[in-house]
C-alpha positions as a printed Julia matrix, in Angstrom:
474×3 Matrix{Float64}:
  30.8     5.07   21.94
  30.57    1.27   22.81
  28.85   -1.13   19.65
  25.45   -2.01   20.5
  25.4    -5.51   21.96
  22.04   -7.37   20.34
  21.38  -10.73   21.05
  20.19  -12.82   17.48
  17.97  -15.65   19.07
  17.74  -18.79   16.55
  17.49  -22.85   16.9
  20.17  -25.03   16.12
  19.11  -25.52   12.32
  19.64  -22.19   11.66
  22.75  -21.68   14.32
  26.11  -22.1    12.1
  24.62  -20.05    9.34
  23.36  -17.14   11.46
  26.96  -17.32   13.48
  28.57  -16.75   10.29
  26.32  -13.48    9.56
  26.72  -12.09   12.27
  30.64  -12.52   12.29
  30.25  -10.33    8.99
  27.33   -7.59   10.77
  30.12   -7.32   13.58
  31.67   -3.58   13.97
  32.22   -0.7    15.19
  28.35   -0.16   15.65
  27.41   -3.45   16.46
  28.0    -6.2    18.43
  25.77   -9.03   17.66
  25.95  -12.38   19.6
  24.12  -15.5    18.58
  21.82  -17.38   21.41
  20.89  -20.83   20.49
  17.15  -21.07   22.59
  17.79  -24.92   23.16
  14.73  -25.55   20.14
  16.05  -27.37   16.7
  13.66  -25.09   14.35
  13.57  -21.35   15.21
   9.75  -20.69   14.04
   8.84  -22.91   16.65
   9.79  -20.79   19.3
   6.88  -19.7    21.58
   7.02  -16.89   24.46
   6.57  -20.01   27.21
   9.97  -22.14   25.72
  11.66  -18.63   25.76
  11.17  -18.15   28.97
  12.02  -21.68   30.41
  15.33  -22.07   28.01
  16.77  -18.56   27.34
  20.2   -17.43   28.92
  20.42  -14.33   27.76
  24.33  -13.07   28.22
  25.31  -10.08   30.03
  25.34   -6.33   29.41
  23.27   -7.03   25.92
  21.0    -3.99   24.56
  18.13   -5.67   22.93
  17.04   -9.31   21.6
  15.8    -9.81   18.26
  13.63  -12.84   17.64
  12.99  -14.67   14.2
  10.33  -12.62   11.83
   8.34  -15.71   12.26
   8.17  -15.77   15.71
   4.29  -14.83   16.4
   5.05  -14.72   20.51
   4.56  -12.1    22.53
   7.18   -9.44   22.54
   6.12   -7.53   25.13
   5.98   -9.99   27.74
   9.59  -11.01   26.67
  11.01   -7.6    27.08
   9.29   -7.48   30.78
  10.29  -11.17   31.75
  14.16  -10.58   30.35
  14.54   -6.34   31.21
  15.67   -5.81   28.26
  13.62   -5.27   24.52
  12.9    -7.81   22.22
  11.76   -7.48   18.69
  11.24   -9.23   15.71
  13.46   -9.21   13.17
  13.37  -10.58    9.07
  11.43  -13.1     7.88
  14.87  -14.53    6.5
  18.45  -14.46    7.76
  19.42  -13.33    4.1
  17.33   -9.7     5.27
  19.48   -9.33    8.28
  22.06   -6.86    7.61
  18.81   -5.15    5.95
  17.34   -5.09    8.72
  20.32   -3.31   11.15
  20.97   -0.72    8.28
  17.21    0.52    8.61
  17.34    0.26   12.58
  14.82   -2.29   12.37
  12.51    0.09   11.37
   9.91    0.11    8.75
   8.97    2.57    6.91
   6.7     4.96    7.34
   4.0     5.02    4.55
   0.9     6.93    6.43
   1.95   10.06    4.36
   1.41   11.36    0.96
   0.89   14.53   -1.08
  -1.02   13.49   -3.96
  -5.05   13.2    -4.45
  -6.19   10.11   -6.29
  -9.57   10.39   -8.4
 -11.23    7.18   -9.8
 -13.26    7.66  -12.28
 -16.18    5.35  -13.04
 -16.33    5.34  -17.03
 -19.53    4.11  -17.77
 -21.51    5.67  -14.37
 -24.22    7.0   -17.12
 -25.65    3.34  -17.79
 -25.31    2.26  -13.87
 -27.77    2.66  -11.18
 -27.62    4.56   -8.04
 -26.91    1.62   -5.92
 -24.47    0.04   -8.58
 -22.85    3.59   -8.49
 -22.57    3.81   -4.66
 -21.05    0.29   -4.48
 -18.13    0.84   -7.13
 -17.45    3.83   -5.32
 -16.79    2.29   -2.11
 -14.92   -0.28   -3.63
 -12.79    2.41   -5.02
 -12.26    3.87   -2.17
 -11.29    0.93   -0.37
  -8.31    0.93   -3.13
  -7.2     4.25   -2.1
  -9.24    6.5    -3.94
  -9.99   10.04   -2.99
 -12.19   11.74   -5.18
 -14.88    9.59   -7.32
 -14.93   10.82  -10.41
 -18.36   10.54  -12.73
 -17.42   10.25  -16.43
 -20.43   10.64  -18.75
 -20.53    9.01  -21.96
 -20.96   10.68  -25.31
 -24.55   10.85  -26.68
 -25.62    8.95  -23.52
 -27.84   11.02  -21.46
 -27.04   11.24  -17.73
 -30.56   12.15  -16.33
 -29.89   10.9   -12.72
 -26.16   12.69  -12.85
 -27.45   15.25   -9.75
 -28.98   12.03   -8.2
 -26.04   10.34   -8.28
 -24.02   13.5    -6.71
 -26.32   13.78   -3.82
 -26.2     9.77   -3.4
 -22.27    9.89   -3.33
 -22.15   13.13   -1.18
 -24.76   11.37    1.08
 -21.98    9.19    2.04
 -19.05   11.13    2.32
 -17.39   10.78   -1.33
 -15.89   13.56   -2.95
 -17.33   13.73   -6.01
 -15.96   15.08   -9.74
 -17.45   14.78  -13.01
 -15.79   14.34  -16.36
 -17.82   15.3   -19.56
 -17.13   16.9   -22.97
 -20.7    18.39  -22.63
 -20.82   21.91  -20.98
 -24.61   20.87  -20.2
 -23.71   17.94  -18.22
 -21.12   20.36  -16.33
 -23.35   23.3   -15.76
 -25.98   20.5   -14.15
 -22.77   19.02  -12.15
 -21.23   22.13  -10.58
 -25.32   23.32   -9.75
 -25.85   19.78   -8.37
 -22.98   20.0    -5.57
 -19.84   18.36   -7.38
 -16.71   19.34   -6.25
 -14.9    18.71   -8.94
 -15.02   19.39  -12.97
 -13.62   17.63  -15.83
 -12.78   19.56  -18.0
 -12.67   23.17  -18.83
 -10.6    25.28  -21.25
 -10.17   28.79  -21.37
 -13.84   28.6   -23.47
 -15.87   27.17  -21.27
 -14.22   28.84  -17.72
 -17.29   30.62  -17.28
 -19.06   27.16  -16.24
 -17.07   27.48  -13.04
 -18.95   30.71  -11.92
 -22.2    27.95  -12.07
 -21.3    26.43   -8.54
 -18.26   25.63   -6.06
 -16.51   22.41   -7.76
 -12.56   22.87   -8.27
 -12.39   22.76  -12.18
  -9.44   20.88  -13.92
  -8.47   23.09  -16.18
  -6.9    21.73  -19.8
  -5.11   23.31  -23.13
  -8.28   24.26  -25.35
  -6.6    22.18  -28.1
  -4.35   19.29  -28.42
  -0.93   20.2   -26.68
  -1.36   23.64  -26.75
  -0.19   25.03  -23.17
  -0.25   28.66  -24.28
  -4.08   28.12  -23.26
  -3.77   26.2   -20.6
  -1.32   29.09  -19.13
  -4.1    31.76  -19.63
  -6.72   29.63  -18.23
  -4.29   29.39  -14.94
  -4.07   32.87  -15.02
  -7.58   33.87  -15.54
  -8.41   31.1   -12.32
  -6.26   33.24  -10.22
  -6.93   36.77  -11.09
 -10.06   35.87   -9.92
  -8.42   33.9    -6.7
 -10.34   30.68   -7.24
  -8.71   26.99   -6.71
  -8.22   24.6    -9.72
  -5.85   21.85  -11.17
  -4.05   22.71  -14.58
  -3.77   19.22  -16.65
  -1.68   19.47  -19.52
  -2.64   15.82  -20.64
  -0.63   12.9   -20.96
  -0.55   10.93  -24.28
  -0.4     8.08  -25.35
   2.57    6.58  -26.85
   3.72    6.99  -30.5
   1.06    9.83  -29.95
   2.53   12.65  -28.82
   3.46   10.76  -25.58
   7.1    12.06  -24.8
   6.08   16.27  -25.76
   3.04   15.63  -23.18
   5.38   14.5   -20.9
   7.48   17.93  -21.47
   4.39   20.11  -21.0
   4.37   18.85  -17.59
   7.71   19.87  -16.89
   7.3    23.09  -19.14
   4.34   23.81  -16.95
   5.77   23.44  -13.42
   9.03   25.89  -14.7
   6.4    28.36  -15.72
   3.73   28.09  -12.7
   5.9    26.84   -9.98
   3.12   26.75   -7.34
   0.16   25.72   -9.89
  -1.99   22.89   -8.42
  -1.13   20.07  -11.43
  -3.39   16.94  -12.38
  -2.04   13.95  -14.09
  -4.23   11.58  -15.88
  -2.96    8.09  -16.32
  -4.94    6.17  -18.32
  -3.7     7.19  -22.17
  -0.59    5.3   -20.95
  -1.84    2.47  -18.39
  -4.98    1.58  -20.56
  -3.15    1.68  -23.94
   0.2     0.21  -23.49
   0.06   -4.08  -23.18
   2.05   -3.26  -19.85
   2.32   -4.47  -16.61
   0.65   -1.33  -14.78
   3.3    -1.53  -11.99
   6.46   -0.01  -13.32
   4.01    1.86  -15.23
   2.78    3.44  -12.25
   6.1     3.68  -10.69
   7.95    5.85  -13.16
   4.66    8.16  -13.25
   4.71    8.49   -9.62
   8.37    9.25  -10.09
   7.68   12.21  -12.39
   4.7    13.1   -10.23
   7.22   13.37   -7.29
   9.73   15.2    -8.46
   7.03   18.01  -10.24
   5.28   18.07   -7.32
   2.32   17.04   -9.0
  -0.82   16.85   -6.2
  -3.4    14.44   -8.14
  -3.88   11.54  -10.25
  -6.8    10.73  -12.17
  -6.92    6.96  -12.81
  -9.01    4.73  -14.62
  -9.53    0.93  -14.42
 -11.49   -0.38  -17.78
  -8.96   -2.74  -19.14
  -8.91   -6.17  -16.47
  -4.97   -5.22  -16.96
  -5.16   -1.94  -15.07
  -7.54   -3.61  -12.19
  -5.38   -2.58   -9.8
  -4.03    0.63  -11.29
  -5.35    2.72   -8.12
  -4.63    0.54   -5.6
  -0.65    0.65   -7.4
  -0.93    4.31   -7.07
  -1.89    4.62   -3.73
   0.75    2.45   -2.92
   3.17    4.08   -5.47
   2.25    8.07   -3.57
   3.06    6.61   -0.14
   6.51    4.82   -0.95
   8.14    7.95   -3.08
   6.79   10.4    -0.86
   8.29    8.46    2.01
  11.85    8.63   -0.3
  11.62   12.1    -1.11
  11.17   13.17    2.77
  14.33   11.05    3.32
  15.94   11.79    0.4
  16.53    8.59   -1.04
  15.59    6.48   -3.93
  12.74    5.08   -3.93
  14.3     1.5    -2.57
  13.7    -0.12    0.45
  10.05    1.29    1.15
   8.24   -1.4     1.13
   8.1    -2.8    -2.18
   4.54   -2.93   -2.69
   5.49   -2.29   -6.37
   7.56   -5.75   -7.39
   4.67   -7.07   -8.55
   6.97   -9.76  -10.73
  10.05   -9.65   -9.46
  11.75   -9.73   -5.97
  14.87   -7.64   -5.75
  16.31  -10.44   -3.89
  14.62  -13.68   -4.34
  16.81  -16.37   -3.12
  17.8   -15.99    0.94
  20.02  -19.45    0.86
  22.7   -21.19   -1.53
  22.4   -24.31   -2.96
  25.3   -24.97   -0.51
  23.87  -23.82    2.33
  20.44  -25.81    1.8
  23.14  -29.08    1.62
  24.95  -28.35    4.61
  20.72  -27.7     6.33
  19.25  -31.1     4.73
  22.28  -32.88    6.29
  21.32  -31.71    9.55
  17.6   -32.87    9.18
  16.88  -36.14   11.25
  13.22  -36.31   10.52
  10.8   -37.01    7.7
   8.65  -34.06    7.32
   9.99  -32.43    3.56
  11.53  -29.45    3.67
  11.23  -27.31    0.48
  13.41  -24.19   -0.2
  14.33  -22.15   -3.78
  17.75  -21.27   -4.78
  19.25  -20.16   -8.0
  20.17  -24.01   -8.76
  16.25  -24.83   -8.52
  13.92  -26.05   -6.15
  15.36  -28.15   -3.3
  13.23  -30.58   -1.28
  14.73  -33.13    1.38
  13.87  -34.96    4.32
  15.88  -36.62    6.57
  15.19  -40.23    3.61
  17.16  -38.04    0.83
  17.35  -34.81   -0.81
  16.22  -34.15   -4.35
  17.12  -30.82   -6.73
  14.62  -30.41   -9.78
  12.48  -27.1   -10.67
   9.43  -29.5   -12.03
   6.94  -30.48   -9.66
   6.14  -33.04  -11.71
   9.6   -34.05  -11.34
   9.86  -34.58   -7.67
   6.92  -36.1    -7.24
   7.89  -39.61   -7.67
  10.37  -39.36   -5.1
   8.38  -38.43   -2.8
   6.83  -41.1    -0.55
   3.26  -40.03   -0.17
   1.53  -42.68   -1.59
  -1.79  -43.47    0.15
  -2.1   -39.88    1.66
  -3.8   -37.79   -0.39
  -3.75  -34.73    1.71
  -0.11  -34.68    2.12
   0.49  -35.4    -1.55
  -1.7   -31.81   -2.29
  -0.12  -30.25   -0.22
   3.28  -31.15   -1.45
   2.02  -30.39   -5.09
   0.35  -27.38   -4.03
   4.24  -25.97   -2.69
   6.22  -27.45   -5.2
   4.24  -25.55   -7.54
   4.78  -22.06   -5.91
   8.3   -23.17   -5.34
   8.94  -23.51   -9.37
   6.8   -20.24   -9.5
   9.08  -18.33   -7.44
  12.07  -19.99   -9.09
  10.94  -18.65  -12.55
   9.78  -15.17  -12.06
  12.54  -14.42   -9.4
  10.54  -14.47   -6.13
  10.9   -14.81   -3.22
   9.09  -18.53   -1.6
   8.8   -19.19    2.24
   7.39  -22.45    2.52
   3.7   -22.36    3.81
   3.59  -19.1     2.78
   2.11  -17.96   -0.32
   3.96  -16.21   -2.86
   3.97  -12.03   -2.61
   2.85   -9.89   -5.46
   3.12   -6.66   -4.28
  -0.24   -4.68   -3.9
  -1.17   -6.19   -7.28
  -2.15   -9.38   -5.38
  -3.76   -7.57   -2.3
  -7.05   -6.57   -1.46
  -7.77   -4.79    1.82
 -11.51   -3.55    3.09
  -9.79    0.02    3.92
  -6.35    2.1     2.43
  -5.36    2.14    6.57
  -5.53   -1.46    6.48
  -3.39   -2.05    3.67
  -0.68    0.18    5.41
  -0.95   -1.53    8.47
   1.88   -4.63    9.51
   0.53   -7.8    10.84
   0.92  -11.47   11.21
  -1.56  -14.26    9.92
  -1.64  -17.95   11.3
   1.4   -20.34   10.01
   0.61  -22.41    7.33
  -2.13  -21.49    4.43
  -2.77  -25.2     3.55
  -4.58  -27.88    4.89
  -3.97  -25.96    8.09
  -6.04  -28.99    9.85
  -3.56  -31.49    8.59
  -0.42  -29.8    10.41
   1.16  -32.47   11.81
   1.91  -33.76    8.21
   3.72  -31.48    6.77
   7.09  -29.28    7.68
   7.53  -26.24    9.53
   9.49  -24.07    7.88
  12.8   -23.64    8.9
């Protein structure tokens, strides 16, 4: 079998750097051959100077294009006969990108039902109930869960059900009062939390799918006959053997849930997050990532998550992220790397894409005077084609930088040094004109299918009317 000719289409900038990757891609497999378009900066490629300047050379398989590139692929592939697609955002992704086929992953799927609960839903109105709901879901939430406060009467809880229902939520409702249950699973909830092998007869009141837990602290002997008694009588449920918190009984909760899957291997399990999210001063992202590990390998089906704490804003909108990338590992039997990394939150696994020599050898090349700004592990680097300049302080650079009397470019230079030292300090990646990535922690989306979906927003996110002052990146 013959190596897969591909044809890597870059500017001149870029050229010498790109011909030396691709020396090192070159195998058995592949065959890649650099095509200088006739442009000095590749991102400033369109479909139109493709067209009129590229000499594509024989017998190749497929073109890749920048990840910048915001042409039109399609008309490429028709105009040339053969595809084009678009590759990394950065050359450093490159071999990446060929060991993945260029494809990205698939995160559509999952196994695992999120509830959100809404902790104080007794002291909010209907409409203030509806509207964190659909926020919630939004985030990724499946279930809205009602939690009812102690010594708080809910009097509009069956209001509330019929208001969420009304709309299309699932609803659940968590209580320590069997009252409040009875009135739930009457009212048309699908879902109860919590019962114990004590209080199962409040699931012969209505439908909802009870969560069953141990009737005392940590004590799964219950929880097992409550399972038991559920399916002697062939009704659904969720067995929760609760997670503590830790330095309170946090690693023999932790056991339970293993204990439980080796003695129920097709139970329906629950996990609820918050003892751990809510009461650890963590970041909730590797949190959430070595939960949804444990979830993953137990085959737990649903989360219950709770955002109280302003730290855990984003704790369901981390899981739903978190379900999709491990399930998408687990059906390829990998670890969970390189699906997606909505999870590196702080941290990039590789946050640098150039050398301090390379970005020497580039600023050399650079013959006109709009700054260039790139991070490597020596600092931040900004040059033109007056001088180049090495500092990680913005505060630094600034006086070499000849913007005096133009206040817009002089922002806008702040505003980039300033995610440039950013990036340089936590160990992220920065694209100039791009802002920096947190992960889902630093996303919103009006819809989960959104936030799955892969697109491409304007160049540029400053002073986007003041373009011709500032640099392209390159």
């Amino acid at each position: 079998m013959s190596a897969e000719k591909v044809a890597l289409l870059t500017g001149s900038l870029a050229e010498q750097r790109l011909v030396r990757m691709a020396n090192e891609l070159r195998g058995d497999a592949l065959d890649p051959v650099v095509v200088n378009v006739g442009v000095k900066v590749a991102a400033l490629m369109t479909a139109e100077i493709v067209e009129r300047r590229l000499k594509l050379p024989d017998a190749v398989d497929r073109a890749i294009m920048p990840g910048r590139f915001r042409g039109d692929l399609a008309r490429l592939s028709e105009r040339f006969g053969v595809p084009f697609e678009r590759g990394p955002e950065e050359l450093a992704d490159l071999p990446g990108f060929f060991g993945r086929g260029g494809l990205e992953p698939d995160l559509s799927r999952h196994d695992c039902i999120i509830f959100a609960e809404i902790v104080d839903a007794t002291t909010l109105s209907l409409d203030e109930i509806v509207g964190r709901a659909r926020m919630l879901r939004g985030e990724g939430a499946d279930v809205i869960d009602l939690g009812c406060m102690p010594d708080t009467e809910f009097g509009h809880l069956e209001d509330a059900i019929r208001a969420l229902s009304a709309e299309g939520f699932r609803v659940s409702v968590d209580s320590a009062d069997p009252a409040e249950l009875v009135r739930a699973n009457r009212a048309g909830a699908h879902h109860l939390l919590s019962l114990n092998e004590n209080t199962l007869s409040i699931a012969d009141e209505g439908s909802a799918v009870p969560i069953l837990v141990p009737a005392s602290p940590g004590d799964l002997p219950s929880l097992l006959r409550s399972v038991d008694a559920m399916e002697a009588k062939g009704l659904s449920y969720f067995a929760d053997p609760v997670l503590d918190p830790i330095h309170f009984g946090f690693t023999a909760s932790v056991v339970r849930y293993a204990d439980l899957r080796r003695e129920r291997p097709d139970a329906p399990i629950l996990m609820g997050i918050g003892n751990l999210t809510e009461l650890t001063d963590a970041d909730t992202t590797g949190i959430n990532a070595m939960l949804m590990g444990m979830i993953s390998e137990l085959r737990i089906t649903a989360v219950l998550a709770v955002q109280v704490s302003p730290h855990c804003r984003t704790a369901v909108r981390e899981f739903d992220r978190a379900r999709r990338e491990f399930f998408a590992a687990r059906e390829a039997n990998s670890l969970p790397q390189g699906f997606g990394g909505g999870l590196m939150a702080l941290r990039d696994r590789r946050p640098v894409t150039s050398t301090a020599a390379d970005v020497e050898a580039l600023a050399a090349q650079i013959r006109d005077p709009n700054y260039r700004i790139q991070v490597t592990e020596a600092g931040v680097h900004v040059f033109n084609r007056d001088g180049y300049r090495l500092a990680i302080d913005p505060f630094d650079h600034f006086p070499h930088l000849a913007v005096e009397g133009d206040a817009a470019h002089a922002f806008y230079l702040g505003v980039e040094t300033a995610r440039a030292e950013i990036a340089f300090r936590l160990g992220k990646r920065y694209a100039q004109d791009e802002g920096l990535k947190f992960g889902v922690a630093g996303e919103t989306a009006e819809s989960v299918e959104e936030a799955h979906k892969m697109g491409f927003k304007e160049a540029g996110s400053t002073l986007a009317a003041k373009r011709g002052a500032k640099a392209e990146p390159s």
